[in-house]
C-alpha positions as CSV (number, residue, x, y, z in Angstrom):
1,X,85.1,88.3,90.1
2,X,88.4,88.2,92.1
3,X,90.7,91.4,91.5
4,X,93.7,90.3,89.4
5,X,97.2,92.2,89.9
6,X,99.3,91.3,86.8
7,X,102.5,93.4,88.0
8,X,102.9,91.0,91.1
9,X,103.6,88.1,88.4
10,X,107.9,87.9,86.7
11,X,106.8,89.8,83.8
12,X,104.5,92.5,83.1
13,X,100.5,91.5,82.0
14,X,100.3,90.8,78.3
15,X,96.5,92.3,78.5
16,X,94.9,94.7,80.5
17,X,93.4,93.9,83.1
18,X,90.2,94.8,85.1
19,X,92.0,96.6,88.1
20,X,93.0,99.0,85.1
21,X,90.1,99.7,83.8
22,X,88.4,99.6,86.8
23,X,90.8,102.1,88.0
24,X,90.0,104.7,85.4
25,X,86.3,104.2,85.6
26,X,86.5,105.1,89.3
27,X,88.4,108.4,88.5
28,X,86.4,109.5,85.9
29,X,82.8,107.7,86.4
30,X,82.7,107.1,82.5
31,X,83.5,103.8,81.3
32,X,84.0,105.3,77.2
33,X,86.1,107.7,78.9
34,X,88.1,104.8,81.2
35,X,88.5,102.5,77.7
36,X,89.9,106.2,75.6
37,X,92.5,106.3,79.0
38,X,93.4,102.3,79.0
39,X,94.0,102.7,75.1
40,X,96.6,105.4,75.1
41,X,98.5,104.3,77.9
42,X,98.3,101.3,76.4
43,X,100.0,103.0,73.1
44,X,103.1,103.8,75.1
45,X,103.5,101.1,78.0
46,X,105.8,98.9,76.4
47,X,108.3,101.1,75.5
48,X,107.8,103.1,78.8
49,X,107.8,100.0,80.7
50,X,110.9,98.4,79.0
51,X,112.8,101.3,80.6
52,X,111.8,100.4,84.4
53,X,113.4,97.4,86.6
54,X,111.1,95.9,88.8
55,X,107.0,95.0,89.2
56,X,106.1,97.4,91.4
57,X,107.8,100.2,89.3
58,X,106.3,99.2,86.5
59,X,102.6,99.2,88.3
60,X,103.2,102.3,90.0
61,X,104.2,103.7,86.6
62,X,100.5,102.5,85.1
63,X,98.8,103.2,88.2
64,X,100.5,107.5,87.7
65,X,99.7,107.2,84.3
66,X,96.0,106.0,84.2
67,X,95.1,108.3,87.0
68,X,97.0,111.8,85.3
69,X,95.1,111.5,82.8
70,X,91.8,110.5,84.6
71,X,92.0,114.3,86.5
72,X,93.3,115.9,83.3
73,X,89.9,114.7,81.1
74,X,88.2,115.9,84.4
75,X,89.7,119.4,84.3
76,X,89.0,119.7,80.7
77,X,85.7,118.3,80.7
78,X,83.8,119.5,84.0
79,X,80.4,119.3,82.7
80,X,81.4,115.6,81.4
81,X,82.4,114.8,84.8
82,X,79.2,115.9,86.7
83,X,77.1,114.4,83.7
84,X,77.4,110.8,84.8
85,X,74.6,108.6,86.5
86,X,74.5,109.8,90.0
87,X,73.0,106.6,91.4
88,X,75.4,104.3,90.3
89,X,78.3,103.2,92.6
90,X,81.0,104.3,89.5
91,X,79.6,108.0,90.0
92,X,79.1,108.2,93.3
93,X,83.0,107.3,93.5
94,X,83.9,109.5,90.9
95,X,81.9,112.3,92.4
96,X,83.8,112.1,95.8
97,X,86.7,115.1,95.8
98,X,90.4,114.8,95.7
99,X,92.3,113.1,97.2
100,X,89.9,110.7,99.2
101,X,88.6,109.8,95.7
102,X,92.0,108.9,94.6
103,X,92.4,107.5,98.0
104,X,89.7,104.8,98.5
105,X,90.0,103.6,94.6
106,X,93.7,102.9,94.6
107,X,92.6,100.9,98.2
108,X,90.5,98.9,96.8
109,X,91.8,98.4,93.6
110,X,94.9,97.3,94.1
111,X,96.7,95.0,97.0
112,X,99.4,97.3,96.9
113,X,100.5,98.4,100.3
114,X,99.6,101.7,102.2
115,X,103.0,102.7,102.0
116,X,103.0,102.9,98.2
117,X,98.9,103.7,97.8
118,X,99.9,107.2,99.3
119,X,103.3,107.5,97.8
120,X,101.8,107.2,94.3
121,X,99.6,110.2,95.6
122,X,102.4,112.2,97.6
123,X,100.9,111.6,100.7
124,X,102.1,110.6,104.3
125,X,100.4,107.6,106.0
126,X,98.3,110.3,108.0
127,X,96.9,112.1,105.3
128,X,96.3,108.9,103.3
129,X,94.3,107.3,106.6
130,X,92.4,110.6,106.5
131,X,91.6,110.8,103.0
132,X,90.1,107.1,103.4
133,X,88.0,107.8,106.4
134,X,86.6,111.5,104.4
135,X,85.5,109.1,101.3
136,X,84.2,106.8,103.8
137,X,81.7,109.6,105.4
138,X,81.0,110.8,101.8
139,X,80.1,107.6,100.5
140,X,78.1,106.6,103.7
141,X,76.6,110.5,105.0
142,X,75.3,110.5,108.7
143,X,77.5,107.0,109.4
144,X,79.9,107.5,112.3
145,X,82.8,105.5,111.4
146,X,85.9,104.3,114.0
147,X,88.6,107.0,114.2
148,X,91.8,104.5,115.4
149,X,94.0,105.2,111.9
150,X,95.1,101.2,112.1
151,X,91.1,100.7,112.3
152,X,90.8,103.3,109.2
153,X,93.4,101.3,106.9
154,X,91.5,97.5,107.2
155,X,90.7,95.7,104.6
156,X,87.9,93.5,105.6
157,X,88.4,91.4,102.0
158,X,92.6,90.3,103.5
159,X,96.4,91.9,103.1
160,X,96.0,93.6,106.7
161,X,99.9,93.9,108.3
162,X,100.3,92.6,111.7
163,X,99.4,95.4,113.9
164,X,96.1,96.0,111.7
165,X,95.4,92.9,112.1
166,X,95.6,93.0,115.5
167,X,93.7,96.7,116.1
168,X,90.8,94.4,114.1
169,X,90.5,91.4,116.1
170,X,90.4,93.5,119.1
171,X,87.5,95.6,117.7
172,X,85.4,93.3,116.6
173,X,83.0,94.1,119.5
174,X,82.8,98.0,118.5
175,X,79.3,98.5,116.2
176,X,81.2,101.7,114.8
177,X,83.6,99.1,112.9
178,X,81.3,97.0,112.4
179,X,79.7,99.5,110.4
180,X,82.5,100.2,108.7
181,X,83.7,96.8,107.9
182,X,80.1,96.3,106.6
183,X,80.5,99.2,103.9
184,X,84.1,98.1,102.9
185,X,82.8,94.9,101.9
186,X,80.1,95.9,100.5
187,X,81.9,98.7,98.2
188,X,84.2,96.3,97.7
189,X,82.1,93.5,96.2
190,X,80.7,96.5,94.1
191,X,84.7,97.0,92.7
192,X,85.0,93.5,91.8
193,X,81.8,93.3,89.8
194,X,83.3,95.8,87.2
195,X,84.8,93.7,84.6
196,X,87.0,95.0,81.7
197,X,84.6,95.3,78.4
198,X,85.6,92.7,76.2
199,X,87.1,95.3,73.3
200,X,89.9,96.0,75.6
201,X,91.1,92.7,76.5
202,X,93.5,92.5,73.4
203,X,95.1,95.2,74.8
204,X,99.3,95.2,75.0
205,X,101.5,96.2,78.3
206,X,104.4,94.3,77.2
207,X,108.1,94.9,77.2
208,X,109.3,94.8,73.1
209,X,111.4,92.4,72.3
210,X,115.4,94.2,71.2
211,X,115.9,93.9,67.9
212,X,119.2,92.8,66.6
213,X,120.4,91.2,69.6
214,X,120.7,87.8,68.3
215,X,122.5,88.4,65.5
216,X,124.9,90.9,68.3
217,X,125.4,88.2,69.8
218,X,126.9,85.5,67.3
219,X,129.8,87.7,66.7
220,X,133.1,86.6,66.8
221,X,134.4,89.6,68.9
222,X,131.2,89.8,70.5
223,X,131.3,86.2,71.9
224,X,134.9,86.5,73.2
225,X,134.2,89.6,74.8
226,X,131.1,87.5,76.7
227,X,133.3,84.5,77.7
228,X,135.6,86.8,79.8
229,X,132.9,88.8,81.2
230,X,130.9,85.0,82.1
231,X,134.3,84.1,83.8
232,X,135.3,87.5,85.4
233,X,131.5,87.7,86.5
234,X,131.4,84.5,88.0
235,X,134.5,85.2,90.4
236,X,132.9,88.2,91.8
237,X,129.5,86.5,92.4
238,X,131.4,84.0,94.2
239,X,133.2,86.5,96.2
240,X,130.0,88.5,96.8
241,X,128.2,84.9,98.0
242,X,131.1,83.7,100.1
243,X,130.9,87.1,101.7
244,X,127.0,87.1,102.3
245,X,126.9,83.6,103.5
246,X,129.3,83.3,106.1
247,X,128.5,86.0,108.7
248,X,129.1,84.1,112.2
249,X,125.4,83.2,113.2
250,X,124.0,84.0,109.8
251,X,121.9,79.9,110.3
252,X,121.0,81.0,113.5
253,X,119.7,84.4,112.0
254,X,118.1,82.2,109.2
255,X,116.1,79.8,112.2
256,X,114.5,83.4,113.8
257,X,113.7,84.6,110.2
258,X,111.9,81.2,109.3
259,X,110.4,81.6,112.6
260,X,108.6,84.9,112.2
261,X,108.2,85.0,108.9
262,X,105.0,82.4,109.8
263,X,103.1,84.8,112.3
264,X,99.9,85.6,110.7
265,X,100.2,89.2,112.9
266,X,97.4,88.6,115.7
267,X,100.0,87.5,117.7
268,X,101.2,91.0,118.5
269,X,100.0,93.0,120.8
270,X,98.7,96.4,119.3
271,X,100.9,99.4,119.9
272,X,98.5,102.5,119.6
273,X,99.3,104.8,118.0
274,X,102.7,103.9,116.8
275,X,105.2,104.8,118.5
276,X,109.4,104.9,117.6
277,X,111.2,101.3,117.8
278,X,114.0,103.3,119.8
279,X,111.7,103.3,123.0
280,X,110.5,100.1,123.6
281,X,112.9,98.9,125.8
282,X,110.7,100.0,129.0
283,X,107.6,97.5,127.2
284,X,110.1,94.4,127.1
285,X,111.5,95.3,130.2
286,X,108.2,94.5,131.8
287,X,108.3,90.9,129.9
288,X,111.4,90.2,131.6
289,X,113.7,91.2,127.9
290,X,116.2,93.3,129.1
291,X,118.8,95.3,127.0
292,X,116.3,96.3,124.2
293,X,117.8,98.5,121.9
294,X,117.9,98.8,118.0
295,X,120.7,100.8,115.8
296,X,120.3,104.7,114.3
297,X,118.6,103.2,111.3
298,X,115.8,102.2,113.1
299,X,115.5,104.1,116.3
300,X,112.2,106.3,114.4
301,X,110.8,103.4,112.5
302,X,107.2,103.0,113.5
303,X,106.2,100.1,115.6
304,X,103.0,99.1,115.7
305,X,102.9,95.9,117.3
306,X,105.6,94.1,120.2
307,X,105.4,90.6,121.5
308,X,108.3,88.3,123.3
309,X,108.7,84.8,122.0
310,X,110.6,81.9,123.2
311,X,112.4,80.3,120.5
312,X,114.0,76.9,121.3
313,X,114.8,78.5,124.8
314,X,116.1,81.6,122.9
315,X,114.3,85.0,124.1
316,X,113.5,86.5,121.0
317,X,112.3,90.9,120.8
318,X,109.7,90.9,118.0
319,X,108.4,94.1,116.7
320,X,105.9,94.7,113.8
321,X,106.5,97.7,111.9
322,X,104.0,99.9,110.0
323,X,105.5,99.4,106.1
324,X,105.8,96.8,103.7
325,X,104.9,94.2,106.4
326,X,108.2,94.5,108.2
327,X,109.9,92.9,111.9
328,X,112.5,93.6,114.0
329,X,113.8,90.7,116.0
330,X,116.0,91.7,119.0
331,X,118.2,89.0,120.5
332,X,121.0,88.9,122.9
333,X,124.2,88.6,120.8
334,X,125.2,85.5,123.1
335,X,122.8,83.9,122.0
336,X,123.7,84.0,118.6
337,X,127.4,82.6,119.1
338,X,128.6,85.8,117.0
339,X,133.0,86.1,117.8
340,X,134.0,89.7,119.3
341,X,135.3,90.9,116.1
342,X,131.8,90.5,114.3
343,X,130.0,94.1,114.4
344,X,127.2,96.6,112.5
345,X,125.2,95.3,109.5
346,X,125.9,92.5,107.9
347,X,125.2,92.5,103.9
348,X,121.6,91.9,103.1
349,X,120.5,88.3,102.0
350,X,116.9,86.6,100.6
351,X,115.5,84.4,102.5
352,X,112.1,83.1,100.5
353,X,109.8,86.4,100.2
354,X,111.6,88.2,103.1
355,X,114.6,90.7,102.4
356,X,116.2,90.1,105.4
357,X,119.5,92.4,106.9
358,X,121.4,91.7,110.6
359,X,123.4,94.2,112.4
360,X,125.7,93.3,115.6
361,X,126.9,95.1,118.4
362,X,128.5,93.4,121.8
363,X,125.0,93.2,123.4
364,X,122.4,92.9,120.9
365,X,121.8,90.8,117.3
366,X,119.1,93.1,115.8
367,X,117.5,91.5,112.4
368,X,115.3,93.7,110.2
369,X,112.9,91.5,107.8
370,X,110.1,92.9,105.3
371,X,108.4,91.2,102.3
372,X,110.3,92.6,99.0
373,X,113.6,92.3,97.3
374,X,117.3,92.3,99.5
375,X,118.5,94.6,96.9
376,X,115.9,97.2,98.1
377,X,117.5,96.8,101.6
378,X,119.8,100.1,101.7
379,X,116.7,102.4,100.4
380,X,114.4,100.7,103.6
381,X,117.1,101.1,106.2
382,X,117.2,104.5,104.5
383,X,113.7,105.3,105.0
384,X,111.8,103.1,107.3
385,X,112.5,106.4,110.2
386,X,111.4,108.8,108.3
């Protein structure tokens, strides 16, 4: 059965759903136990939930939930915890210790991305990679598994980013990944045959509806109040769109966005290990790009993929980034037709599923593009370096 991930729809699930429960099972290796964990978060989501803006806050929020109180049964019930079936997968999971158990059940799980699998434990990238690899050798004892950390973070069953992608193709040959991508399959399928007993389907993670606000709104006062606000509202948004739209070269911008936003990520070449964005210029230099540079923001962003691409005889920097499936394009500001009075970033825009923000300088049109909202712009620029 394919893994479902209600929080990626508009609104939050109206039932629980078998990543949940299969979550709690994992972390606890009692499925009575899971269903007593689903039920009281389950008592206080919507409220809870009602109070967050955004999908992947809300999941995060279930995800924190579920698994707090998945360790806190296991501190207070250590005998319960070593009492489960040891030859079933569940247990054998459950037995592994923090945080690789935490680790390799949030990975397969869930299609969140790495970035947010170890922020929800408090982890870097490194020690997230590591916790995978020491479940991997618990779950498989004696099996020597690849030690690359893009190697370490692929998912054989899809959602790779670019440069895993890439690490994979080009290991194919290697019997040590091959091994591994045998066992992550295989514990995967394993995952996805845990379905959500049948008692807790009826299970609520809904917003509640706001009493009252219906009859708030029919008002006299209230109404008059609304239609100025509606009218004083619509100005600014058309000041705020007028503002975002017309950047000199935004269309331009728009045709190398559209452009990359179609890679599948095996175009890239592989960049191991990562290395800063702020020092590639010597790699494009030897592809004939010269004047490679990216702003402050970026200089320490990870880059773990590069490639040059000719775009309707336009020389285009591409570079794939280690979170939340992000680019940087690099292109010579005169080929972008952008006036002399045009500099730094340029407000942030949507452009289908990529948040997409532009900065300018005399030489260089640098456009930074990940899969998420543009109002989550600022906080990436803020910590994509660090």
């Amino acid at each position: 059965m394919e893994i479902s991930h209600p929080m990626q729809q508009s609104e939050p699930p109206s039932t629980a759903n078998s990543g949940w429960f299969r979550l709690a099972l994992f972390l606890t290796g009692d499925d009575t136990v899971a269903g007593e964990i689903l039920r009281a978060v389950s008592a206080i989501a919507p409220e809870e939930l009602a109070q967050l803006r955004g999908n992947e806050r809300r999941k995060t929020w279930l995800i924190r939930q579920i698994r707090a109180r998945a360790l806190k049964w296991r501190q207070e019930n250590p005998l319960g915890a070593e009492s489960t079936d040891s030859t079933s997968f569940s247990s054998r999971v459950s037995a592994l210790p923090e945080p690789a158990r935490s680790a390799v059940v949030l990975f397969h799980c869930f299609d969140s991305s790495l970035e947010d699998c170890a922020a929800i434990l408090g982890m870097d990238m490194g020690a997230f990679t590591q916790a995978l690899g020491q479940a991997r050798h618990a779950l498989s004892p004696g099996s020597p598994f690849p030690k690359e950390p893009l190697l370490m973070v692929h998912r054989p069953w899809g959602g790779d980013r670019p440069g895993v992608a890439k690490a994979a193709s080009g290991a194919q040959a290697n019997p040590e990944f091959a091994a591994q991508v045998a066992a992550d399959q295989q514990w995967h399928d394993e995952v996805e045959r845990v379905i959500i007993p049948e008692e807790l389907q009826l299970l609520h993670w809904v917003e509640p509806p706001r009493p009252g606000l219906r009859a708030l709104i029919l008002q006299p006062a209230v109404l008059a109040i609304a239609l100025a606000l509606v009218v004083v509202l619509g100005v600014v948004i058309h000041m705020a769109k007028t503002r975002m739209g017309d950047f000199p070269g935004k269309d331009a911008v728009m045709a190398f966005v559209e452009d990359a936003g179609s890679l599948s990520g095996s175009e890239f070449k592989s960049i191991v290990p990562p290395t800063d964005a702020g020092r590639l210029d010597d790699w494009f230099v030897s592809e004939n790009f010269m004047g490679f540079s990216v702003p402050p923001e970026l200089q320490k962003a990870q880059a773990v993929g590069w490639r040059v691409e000719n775009h309707n005889d336009v020389v285009v920097a591409q570079v794939a980034l280690d979170k939340q499936n992000a680019m940087l394009l690099v292109i010579h500001t005169a080929n972008v037709k952008i006036d002399g009075e045009t500099s730094g970033w340029q407000p942030a825009f949507q452009q289908d599923k990529w948040a997409v923000a532009t900065y300018i300088d005399k030489e260089i049109v640098c456009v930074v593009m990940f899969e998420g909202d543009s109002d989550d712009m600022p906080k990436f620029l803020k910590t994509v370096g660090k």
